[in-house]
C-alpha positions in Angstrom: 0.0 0.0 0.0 2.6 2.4 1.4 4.3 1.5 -2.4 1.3 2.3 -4.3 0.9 5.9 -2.5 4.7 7.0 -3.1 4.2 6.1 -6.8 0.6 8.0 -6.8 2.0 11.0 -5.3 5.2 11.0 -7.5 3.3 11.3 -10.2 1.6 14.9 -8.7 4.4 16.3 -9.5 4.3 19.4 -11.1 6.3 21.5 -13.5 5.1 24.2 -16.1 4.9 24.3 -19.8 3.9 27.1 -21.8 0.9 26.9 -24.5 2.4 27.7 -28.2 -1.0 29.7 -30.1 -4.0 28.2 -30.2 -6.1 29.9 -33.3 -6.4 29.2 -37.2 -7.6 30.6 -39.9 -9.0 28.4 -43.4 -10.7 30.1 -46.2 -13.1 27.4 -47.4 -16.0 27.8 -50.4 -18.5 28.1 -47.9 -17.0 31.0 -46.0 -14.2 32.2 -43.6 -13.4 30.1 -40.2 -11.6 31.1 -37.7 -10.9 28.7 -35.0 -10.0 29.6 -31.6 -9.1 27.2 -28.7 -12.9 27.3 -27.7 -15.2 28.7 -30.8 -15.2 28.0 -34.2 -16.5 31.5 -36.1 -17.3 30.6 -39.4 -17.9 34.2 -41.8 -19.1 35.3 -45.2 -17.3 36.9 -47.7 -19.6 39.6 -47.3 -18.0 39.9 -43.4 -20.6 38.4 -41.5 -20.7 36.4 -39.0 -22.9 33.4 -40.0 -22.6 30.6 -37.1 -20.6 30.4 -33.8 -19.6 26.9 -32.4 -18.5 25.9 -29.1 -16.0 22.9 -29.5 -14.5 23.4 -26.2 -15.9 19.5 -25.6 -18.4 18.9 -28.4 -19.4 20.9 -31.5 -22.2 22.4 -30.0 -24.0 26.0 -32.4 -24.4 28.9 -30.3 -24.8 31.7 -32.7 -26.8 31.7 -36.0 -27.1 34.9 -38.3 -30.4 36.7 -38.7 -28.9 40.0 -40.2 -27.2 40.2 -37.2 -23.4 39.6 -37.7 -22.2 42.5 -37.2 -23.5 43.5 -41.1 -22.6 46.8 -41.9 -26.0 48.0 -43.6 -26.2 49.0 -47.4 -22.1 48.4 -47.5 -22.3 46.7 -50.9 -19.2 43.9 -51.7 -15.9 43.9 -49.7 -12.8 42.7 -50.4 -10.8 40.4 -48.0 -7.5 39.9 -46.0 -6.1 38.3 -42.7 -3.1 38.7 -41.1 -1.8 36.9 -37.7 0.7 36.6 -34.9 2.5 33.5 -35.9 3.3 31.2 -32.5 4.2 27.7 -33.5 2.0 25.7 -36.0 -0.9 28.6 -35.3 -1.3 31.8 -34.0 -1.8 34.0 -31.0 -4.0 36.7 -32.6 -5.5 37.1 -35.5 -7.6 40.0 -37.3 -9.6 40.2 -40.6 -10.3 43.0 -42.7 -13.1 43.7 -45.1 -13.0 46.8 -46.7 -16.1 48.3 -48.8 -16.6 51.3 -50.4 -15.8 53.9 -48.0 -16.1 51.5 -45.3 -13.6 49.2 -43.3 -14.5 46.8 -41.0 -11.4 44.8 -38.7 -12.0 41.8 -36.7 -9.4 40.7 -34.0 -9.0 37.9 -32.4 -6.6 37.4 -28.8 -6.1 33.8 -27.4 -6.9 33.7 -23.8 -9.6 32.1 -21.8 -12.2 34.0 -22.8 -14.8 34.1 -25.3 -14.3 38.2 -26.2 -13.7 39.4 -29.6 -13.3 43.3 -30.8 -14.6 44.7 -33.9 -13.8 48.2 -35.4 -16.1 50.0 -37.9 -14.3 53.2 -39.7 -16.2 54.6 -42.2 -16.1 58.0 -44.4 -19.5 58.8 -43.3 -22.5 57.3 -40.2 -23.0 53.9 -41.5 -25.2 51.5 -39.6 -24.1 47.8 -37.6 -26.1 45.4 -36.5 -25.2 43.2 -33.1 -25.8 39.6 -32.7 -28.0 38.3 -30.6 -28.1 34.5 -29.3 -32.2 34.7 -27.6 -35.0 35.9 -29.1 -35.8 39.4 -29.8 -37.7 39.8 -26.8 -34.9 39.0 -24.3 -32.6 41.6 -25.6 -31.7 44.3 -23.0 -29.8 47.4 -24.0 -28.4 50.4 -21.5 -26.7 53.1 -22.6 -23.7 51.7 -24.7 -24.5 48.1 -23.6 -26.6 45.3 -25.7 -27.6 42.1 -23.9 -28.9 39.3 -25.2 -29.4 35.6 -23.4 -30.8 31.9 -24.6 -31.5 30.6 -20.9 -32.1 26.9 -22.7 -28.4 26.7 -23.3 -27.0 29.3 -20.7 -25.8 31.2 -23.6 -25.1 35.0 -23.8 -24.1 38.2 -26.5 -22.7 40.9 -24.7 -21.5 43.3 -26.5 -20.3 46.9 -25.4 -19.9 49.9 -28.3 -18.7 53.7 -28.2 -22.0 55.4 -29.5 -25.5 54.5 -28.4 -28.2 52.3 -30.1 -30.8 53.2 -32.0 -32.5 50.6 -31.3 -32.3 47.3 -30.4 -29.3 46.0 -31.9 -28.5 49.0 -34.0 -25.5 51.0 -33.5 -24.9 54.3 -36.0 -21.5 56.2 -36.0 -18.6 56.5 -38.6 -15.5 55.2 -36.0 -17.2 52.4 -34.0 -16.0 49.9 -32.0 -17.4 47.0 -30.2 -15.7 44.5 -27.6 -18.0 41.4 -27.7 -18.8 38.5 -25.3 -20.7 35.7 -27.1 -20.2 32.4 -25.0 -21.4 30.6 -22.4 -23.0 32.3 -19.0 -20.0 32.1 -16.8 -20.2 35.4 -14.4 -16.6 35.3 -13.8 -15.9 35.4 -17.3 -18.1 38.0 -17.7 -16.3 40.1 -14.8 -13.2 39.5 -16.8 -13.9 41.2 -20.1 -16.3 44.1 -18.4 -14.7 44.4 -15.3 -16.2 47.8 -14.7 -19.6 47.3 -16.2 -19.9 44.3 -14.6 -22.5 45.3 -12.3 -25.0 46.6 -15.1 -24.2 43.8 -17.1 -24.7 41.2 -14.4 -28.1 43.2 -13.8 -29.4 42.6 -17.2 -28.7 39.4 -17.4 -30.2 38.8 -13.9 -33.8 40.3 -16.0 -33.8 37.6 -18.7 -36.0 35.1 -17.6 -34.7 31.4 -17.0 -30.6 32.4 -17.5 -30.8 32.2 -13.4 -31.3 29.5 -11.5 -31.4 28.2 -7.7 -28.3 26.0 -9.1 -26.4 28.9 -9.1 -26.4 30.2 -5.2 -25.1 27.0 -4.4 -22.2 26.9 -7.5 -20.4 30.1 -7.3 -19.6 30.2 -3.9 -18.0 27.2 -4.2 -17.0 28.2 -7.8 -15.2 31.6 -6.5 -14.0 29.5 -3.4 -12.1 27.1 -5.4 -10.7 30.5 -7.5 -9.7 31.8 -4.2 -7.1 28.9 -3.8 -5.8 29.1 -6.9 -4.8 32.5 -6.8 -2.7 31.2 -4.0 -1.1 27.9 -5.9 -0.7 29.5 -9.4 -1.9 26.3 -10.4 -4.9 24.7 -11.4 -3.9 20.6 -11.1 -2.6 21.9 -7.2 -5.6 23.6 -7.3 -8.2 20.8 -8.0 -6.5 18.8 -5.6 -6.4 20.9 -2.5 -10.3 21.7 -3.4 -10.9 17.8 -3.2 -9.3 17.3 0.1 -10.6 20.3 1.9 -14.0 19.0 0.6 -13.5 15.5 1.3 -12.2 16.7 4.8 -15.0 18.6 5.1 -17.5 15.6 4.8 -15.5 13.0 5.8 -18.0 12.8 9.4 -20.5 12.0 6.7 -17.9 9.1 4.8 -17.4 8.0 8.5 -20.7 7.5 9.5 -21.5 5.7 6.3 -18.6 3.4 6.2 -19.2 2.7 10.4 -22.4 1.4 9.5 -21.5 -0.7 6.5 -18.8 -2.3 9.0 -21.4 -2.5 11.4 -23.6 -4.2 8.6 -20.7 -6.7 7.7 -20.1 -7.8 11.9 -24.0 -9.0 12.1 -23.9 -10.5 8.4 -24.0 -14.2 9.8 -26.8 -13.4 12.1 -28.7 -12.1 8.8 -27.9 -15.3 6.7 -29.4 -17.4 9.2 -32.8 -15.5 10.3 -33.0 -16.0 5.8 -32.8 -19.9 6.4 -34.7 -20.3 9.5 -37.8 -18.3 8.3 -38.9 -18.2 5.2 -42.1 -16.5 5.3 -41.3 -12.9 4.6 -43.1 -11.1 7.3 -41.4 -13.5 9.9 -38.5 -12.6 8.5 -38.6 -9.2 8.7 -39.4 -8.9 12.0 -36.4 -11.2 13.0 -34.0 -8.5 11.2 -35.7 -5.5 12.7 -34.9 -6.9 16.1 -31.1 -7.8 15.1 -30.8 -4.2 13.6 -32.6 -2.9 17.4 -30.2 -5.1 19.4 -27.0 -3.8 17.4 -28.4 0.0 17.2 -28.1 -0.3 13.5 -30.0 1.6 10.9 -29.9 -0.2 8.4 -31.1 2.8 6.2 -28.4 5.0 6.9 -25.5 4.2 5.4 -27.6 4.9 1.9 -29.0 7.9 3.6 -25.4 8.8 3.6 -24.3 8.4 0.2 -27.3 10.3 -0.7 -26.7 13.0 1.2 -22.9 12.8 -0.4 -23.7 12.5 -4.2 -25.6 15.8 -5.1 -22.1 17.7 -3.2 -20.2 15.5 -6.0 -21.7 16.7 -8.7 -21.7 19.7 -7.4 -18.4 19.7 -6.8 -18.1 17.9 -10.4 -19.9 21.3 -12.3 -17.6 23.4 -10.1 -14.5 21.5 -11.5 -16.0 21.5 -15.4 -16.7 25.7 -14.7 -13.0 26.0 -14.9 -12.3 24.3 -18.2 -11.6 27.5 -20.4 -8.5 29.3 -18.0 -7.3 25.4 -17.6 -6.1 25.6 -21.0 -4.1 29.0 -20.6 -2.9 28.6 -17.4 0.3 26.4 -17.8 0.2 22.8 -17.5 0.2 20.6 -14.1 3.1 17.3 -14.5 2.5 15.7 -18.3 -0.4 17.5 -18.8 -0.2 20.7 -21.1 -4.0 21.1 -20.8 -6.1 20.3 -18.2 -8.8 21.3 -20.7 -8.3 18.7 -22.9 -9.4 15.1 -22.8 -9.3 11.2 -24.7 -7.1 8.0 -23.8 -4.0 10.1 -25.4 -4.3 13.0 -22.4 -6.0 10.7 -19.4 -4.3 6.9 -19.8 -2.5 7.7 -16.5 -5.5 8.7 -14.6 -7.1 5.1 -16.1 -3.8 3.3 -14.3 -4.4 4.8 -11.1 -8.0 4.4 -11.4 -7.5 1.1 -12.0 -5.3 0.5 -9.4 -7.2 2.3 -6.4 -9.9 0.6 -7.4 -8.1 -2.6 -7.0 -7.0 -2.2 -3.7 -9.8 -0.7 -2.7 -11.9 -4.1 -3.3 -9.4 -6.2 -1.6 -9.9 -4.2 1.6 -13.8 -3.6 1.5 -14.8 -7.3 0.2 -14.9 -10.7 2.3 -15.5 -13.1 -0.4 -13.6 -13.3 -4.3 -16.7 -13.3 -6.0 -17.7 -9.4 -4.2 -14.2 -8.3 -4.7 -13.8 -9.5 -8.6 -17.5 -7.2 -9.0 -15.7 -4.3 -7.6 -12.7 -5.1 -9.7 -14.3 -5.3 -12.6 -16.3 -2.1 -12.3 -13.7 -0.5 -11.1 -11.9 -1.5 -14.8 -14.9 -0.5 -16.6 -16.2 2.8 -15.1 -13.7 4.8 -15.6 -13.7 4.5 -19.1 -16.9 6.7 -19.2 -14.6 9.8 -18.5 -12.3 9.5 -20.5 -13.7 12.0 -22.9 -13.7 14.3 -19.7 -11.0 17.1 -19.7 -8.1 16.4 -18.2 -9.0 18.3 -14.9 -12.4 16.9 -14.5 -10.5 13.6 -14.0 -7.7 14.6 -12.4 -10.9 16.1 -9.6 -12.3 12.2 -9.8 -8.8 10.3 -9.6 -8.1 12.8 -6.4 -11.7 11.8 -5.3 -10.9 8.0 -5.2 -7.3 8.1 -3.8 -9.1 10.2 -1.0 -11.6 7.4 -0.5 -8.7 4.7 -0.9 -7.2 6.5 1.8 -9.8 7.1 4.3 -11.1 3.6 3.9 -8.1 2.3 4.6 -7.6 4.5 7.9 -11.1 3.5 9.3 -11.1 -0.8 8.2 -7.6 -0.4 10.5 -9.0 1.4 13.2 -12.1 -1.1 13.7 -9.6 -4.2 13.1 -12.1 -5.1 9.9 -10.0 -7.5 7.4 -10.6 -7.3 3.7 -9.1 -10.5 1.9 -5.8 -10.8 1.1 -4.2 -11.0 -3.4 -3.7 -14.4 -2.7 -6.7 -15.2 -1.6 -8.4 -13.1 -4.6 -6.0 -15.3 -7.0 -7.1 -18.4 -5.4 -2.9 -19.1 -4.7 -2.2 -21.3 -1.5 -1.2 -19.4 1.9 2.1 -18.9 2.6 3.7 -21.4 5.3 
């Protein structure tokens, strides 16, 4: 055991690697696409913006054009070029230019961990722009130099700020205007990043579009700004996770305690249960046979999965707090092998799987009394973690962290009540030494 930890925690280590750029740029037949870490803009050669995709973990459309992409109105036919900040095989920032009659229009794009673009309008005379919006028409909110627009279904969001005022709705007039936009999913500290001094109006709009809040929330970004707290401290995200896990864990471990007691307790009067199941068969009998073994050993038999309930909605909790993080895991350095925590497959989380794998293993040989119970627990211990493995990087490194902590703990209190698991050669079905 004390083997297995040293390797475990050797494999913590961590070390920093910086990111090389992160966006692209392909001129197809069917438009202009610019691909960030996160989006995927895909343009017209008129300079619209005609879809936005999020492919941060699945290709998922959050934007589609309804003369809203950023069109400059009656501008006619511009001509096109790109230019970018070459950094590796891609590039750190990249800006477009279509230029009409009279009219220029630039689009430029930052890597970072955050879904803003700018766009600048110069023009010879007031031309008007239209903003996009992600909702419907009726959920768009606009104060002073501020358009708002939300899609509660998919927690998605337009913010967009400008130098002149609308005109209405999404309309903005003016002959040098610029716009910092925000269209991406509705993360409030995001959102605090790119307007950190209109956050407060912003944040109040938003909180007017119906169905973009919810009661999930109150309990998320505590927790959410909690587990930012520590970072600032560590610097580092894969620390990060892992202190976050343990305080938590610690935090609940009277709960893990009191559920693991009683499964102990459970296990002690086991023989007592098997033979009230011989002895009476009519059900009723039965049951009242058990109820007075639970009474004489002050067991409930009940709470031990009244504790795991309790326990699993703070996972995936937990879990959603972990996933909230994805976007500044990917630009802020690497933890150990990992370059980014954001991204995910067999080729980023293979040495997550092996210590899944092998937590899993040991933790069956101490919980189970029989081969047959500790082969299950083997087995699904070999199987389940396979269903993360799409997850990004730091999601699993929050579940690996989750089961070494339980490895751990489980360990601690089967010692302290002298509770014997069964032994590798007894699981292998090998004789006993001597």
């Amino acid at each position: 055991m004390k083997k297995v930890l040293t390797v475990v925690f050797f494999l913590l280590a961590v070390f920093t690697v910086l990111n090389a750029g992160t966006i692209t740029v392909e001129e197809r037949t069917d438009g202009i696409y610019v691909i960030t870490r996160f989006m995927e803009y895909r343009f017209d050669y008129m300079g619209n913006i005609q879809e936005i995709y999020s492919i941060l973990e699945r290709r998922t459309r959050v934007f589609l054009y309804s003369n809203d992409g950023f069109d400059v109105l009656d501008a006619g036919t511009p001509t096109f070029s790109w230019q970018g900040l070459k950094d590796g095989d891609k590039y750190s920032e990249v800006t477009l230019k279509f230029a009409y009659d009279g009219v220029e229009k630039i689009f430029d794009f930052k890597e970072g961990p955050n879904y803003t673009f700018n766009v600048l309008v110069n023009a010879s005379k007031d031309v008007t722009v239209s903003i996009p919006r992600v909702g419907f028409e009726q959920d768009d909110r606009v104060r002073g130099n501020i358009f708002v627009s939300g899609y509660a279904k998919s927690k998605i969001v337009s913010i967009v700020k400008f130098n002149e005022k609308s005109i209405g709705g999404n309309l903005v007039a003016g002959n040098q205007l610029r716009f910092l936009a925000y269209i991406g999913p509705y993360k409030k500290t995001l959102i605090k990043d790119a307007f950190p001094e209109d956050y407060d109006v912003i944040s109040e709009m938003l909180n007017s579009i119906s169905g973009l809040n919810g009661w999930f929330d109150y309990i998320k970004y505590p927790l959410v700004n909690f587990f930012g707290w520590i970072n600032d401290f560590t610097k580092n995200f894969g620390l990060t996770i892992i202190i976050f896990t343990i305080i938590v864990r610690f935090i609940f471990y009277p709960l893990y305690h009191a559920q693991t007691k009683s499964m102990i307790k459970m296990r002690k009067i086991q023989p007592l249960v098997e033979q009230v199941k011989k002895k009476y068969k009519d059900p009723q009998k039965q049951q009242e046979e058990l109820l007075k073994i639970y009474r004489e050993n002050k067991i409930n038999p009940a709470s031990g999965c009244l504790m795991a309930l309790i326990q699993l909605p703070v996972f995936i909790v937990l879990y959603q707090v972990i996933r909230y993080y994805q976007e500044e895991f990917a630009f802020n350095g690497s933890f150990f092998i990992w370059k980014d925590l954001a991204a995910g497959g067999l080729s980023e989380n293979w040495s997550f799987l092996i210590i899944q794998i092998l937590a899993g293993y040991y933790l069956a040989l101490i919980t189970s009394q029989d081969t047959k119970t500790a082969w299950q627990s083997i087995l699904m211990t070999f199987i389940f973690p396979f269903l993360f493995i799409g997850l990004p990087s730091g999601v699993f490194l929050y579940y690996t962290a989750n089961t070494l902590i339980q490895l751990g703990t489980t360990y601690y209190i089967y010692k302290k009540y002298k509770i014997k698991g069964i032994t590798q050669r007894e699981l292998w079905g090998l004789p006993n030494k001597g």
